[in-house]
KEPA-410848 format. One line per 3 residues: their letters; for each residue x, y, z of C-alpha. Coordinates in steps of 0.02 Angstrom, whole numbers. Layout:
residues N
A	X,Y,Z | ...
end
This chain:
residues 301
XXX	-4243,-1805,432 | -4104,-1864,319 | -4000,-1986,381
XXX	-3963,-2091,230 | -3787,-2140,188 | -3704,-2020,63
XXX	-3542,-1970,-13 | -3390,-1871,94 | -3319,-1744,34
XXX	-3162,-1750,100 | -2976,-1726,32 | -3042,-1656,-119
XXX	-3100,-1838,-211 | -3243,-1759,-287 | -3233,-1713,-454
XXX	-3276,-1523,-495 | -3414,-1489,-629 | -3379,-1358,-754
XXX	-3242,-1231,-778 | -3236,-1074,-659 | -3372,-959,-704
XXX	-3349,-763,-765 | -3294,-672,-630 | -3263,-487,-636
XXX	-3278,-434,-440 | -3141,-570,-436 | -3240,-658,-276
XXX	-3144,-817,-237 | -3218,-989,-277 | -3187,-1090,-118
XXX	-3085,-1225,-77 | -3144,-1425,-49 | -3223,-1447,102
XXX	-3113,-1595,198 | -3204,-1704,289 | -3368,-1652,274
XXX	-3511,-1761,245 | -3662,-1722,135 | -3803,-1868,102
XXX	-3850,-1919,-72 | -4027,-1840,-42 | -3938,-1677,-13
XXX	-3779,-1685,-137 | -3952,-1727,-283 | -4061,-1566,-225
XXX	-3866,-1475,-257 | -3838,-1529,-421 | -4040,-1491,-496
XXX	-4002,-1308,-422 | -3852,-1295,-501 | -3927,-1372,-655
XXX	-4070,-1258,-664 | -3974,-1084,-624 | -3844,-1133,-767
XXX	-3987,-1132,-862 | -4023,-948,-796 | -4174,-986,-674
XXX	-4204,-883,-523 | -4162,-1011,-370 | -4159,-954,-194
XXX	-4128,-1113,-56 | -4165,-1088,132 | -4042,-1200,219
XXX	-4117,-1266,408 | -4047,-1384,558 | -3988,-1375,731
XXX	-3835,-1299,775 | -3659,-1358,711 | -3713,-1451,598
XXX	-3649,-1372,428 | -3780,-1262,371 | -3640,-1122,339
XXX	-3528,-1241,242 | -3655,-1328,137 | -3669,-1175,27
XXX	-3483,-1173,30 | -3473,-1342,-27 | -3606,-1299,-174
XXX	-3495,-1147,-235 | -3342,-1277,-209 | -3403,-1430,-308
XXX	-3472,-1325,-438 | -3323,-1192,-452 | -3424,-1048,-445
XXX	-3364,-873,-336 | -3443,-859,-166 | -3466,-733,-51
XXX	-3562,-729,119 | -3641,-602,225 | -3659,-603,406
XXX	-3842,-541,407 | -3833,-497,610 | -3683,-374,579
XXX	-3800,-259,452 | -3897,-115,582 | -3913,-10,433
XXX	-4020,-46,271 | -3895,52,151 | -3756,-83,220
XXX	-3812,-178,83 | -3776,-54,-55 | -3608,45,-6
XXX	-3538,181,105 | -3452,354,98 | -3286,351,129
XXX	-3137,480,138 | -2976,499,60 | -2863,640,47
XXX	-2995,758,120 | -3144,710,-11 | -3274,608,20
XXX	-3323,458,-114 | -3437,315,-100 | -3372,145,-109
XXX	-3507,14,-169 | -3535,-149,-73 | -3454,-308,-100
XXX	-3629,-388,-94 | -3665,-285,-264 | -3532,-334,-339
XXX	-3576,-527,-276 | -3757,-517,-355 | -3684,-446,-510
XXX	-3569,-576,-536 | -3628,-717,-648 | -3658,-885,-570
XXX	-3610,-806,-410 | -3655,-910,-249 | -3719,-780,-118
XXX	-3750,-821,79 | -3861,-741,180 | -3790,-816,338
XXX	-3913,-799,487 | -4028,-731,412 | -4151,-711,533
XXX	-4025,-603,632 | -4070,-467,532 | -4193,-338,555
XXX	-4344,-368,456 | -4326,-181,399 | -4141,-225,345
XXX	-4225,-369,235 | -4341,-253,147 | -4215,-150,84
XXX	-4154,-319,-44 | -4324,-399,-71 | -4322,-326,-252
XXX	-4165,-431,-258 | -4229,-605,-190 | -4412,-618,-290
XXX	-4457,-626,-466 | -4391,-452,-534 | -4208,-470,-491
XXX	-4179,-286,-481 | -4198,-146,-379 | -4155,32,-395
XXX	-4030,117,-279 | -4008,309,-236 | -3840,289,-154
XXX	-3807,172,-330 | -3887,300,-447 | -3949,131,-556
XXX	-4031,-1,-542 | -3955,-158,-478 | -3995,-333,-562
XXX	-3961,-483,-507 | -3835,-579,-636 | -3881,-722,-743
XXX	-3852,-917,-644 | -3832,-835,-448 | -3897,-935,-340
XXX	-3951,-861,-151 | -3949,-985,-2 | -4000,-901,190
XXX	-3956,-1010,312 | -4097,-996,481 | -4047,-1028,664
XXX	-4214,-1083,765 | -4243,-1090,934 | -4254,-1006,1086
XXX	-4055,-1050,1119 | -4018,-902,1001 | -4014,-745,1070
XXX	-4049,-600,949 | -4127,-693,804 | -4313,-641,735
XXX	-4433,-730,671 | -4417,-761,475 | -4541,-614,382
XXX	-4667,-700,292 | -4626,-589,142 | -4429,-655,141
XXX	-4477,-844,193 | -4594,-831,38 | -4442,-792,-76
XXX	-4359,-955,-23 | -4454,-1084,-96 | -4351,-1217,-94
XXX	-4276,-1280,78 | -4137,-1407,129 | -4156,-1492,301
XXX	-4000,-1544,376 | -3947,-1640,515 | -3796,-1719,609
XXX	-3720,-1852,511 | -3767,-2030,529 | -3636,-2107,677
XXX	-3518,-2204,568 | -3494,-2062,467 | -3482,-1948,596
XXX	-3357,-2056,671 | -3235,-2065,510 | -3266,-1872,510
XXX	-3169,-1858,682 | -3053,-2009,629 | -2996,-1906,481
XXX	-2938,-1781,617 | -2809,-1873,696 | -2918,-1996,828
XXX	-2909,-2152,844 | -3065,-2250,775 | -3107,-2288,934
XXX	-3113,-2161,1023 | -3208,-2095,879 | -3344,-2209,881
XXX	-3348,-2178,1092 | -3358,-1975,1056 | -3506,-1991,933
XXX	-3572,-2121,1032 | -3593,-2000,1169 | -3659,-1882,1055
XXX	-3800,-1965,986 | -3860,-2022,1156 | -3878,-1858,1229
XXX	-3975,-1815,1031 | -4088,-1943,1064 | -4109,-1918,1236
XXX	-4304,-1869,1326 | -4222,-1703,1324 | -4134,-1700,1168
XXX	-3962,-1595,1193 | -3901,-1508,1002 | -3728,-1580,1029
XXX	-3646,-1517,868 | -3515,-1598,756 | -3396,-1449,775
XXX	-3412,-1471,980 | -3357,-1672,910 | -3224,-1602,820
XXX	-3154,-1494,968 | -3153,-1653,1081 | -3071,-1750,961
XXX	-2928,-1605,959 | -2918,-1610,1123 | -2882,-1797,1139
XXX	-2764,-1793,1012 | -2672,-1700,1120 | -2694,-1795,1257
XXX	-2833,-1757,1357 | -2957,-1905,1426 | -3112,-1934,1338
XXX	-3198,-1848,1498 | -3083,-1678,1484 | -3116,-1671,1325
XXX	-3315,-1675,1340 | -3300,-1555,1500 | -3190,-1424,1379
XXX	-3284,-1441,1217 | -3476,-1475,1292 | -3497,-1450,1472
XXX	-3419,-1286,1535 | -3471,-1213,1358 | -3656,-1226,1466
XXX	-3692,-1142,1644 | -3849,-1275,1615 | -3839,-1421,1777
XXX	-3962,-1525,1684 | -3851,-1547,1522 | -3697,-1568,1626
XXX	-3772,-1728,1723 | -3854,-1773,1558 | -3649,-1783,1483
XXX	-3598,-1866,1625 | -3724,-2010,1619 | -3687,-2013,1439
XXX	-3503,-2033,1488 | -3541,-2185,1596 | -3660,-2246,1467
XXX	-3518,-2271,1337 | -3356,-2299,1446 | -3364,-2373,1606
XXX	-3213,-2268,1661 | -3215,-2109,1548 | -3052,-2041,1617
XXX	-2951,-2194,1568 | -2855,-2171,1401 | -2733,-2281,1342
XXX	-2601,-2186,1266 | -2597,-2293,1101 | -2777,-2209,1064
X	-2699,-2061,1007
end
């Protein structure tokens, strides 16, 4: 678990690295993250993949944690700190194996067929490509790209009429929602898990951090520091509840705009759940860290 104090990146203060890479498909690089927190265990496995896919190696990262906690954006932040084009696919919207590849579409009365965005992606040097969820997708879906994802970087496509290769310095990261909270997700295929060698395990952020996370969105330190104090009691609990950060950061909106620290829990946590365990569990927490939770003083916000 990596909890160690690390770097924000937040209001863009970190420096980029490199100029923005070649970029035909003209696939945005992203924008600095604000506000979000990456350890210095983390932000150092970043920088030796980008180091060794500048050089041209094959990398392919699985990202893993519980829920809300910035799986998603972490690639983001990779294509953002190193300026490099992203582009993400939702893997649970793609039913259909040729998804990946193109589709026929008509105009004027005559059909033509439009190739993918994801080929252009993996075509694109130094592209960053996310396979979001990717264990919402059919296993059979998968198979159709595992040419793309292992050692030969290529695969040949009918609908294409060529053979597709993967671009020099593109790096692949699949993010993977476990548990049996998410409805519709599969169990990772050996053969894909095996082309994802190297995995990053993240977690919520540490509670100060966490805390200046939610200050940097308009609340009060205080009320901060009681919001993530809730959180990480319920984390920790016998029953550990996932309370994300983005849950946090919906809270935090909410008493910005005026709501007690108690609304804002029941909004963002409690009647998101039909669960009566987890809503005692909140309430307890409640007590735990404010001996009236729906007393505010209205120079908090």
């Amino acid at each position: 678990m990596d909890e160690s104090p690390g770097p924000m990146l937040r209001d863009g203060v970190v420096p980029s690295s490199g100029a923005a890479r070649q970029n035909p498909a003209d696939l945005p690089v992203p924008p600095d993250e604000e506000g979000f927190w990456v350890s210095a265990q983390n932000l150092e496995r970043l920088g030796r993949v980008a180091s060794r896919s500048s050089r041209g190696e094959q990398i392919n990262v699985l990202i893993r944690g519980p829920k809300g906690c910035g799986k998603t954006t972490l690639a983001r932040v990779f294509a953002a700190r190193w300026r490099r084009p992203f582009f993400e696919v939702h893997c649970g919207a793609f039913v259909d194996a040729e998804q990946w590849f193109g589709k026929d579409r008509l105009n004027d009365g005559e059909t033509w067929y439009r190739k993918a965005r994801f080929i252009h992606a993996v075509e694109t040097r130094d592209c960053v490509v996310l396979l979001d969820e990717i264990n919402r997708a059919h296993p059979e879906v998968l198979n159709a790209i595992l040419g793309l994802l292992d050692w030969r970087r290529s695969l040949w496509s009918d609908d294409l009429t060529y053979e597709v290769r993967v671009a020099s310095g593109v790096v692949f990261f699949a993010t993977l929602n476990e548990g049996e909270e998410f409805y519709g997700a599969n169990p990772l295929d050996a053969a894909v898990r095996d082309r994802f060698p190297r995995t990053v395990r993240l977690d919520y952020p540490p509670k100060n951090e966490e805390a200046r996370i939610l200050h940097s969105h308009g609340l009060s330190m205080r009320l901060a520091e009681k919001l993530t104090d809730f959180a990480h009691t319920l984390r920790k609990a016998p029953r550990p509840t996932p309370i994300s950060t983005r849950q946090l950061l919906v809270a935090a909106e909410e008493m910005c705009e005026g709501a007690s620290l108690r609304e804002a829990v029941e909004t963002a946590v409690i009647f998101a759940d039909d669960d009566a365990a987890l809503e005692k569990a909140a309430l307890q927490a409640l007590q735990w860290v404010e001996d009236d939770p729906r007393a505010s003083s209205p120079d908090d916000n």
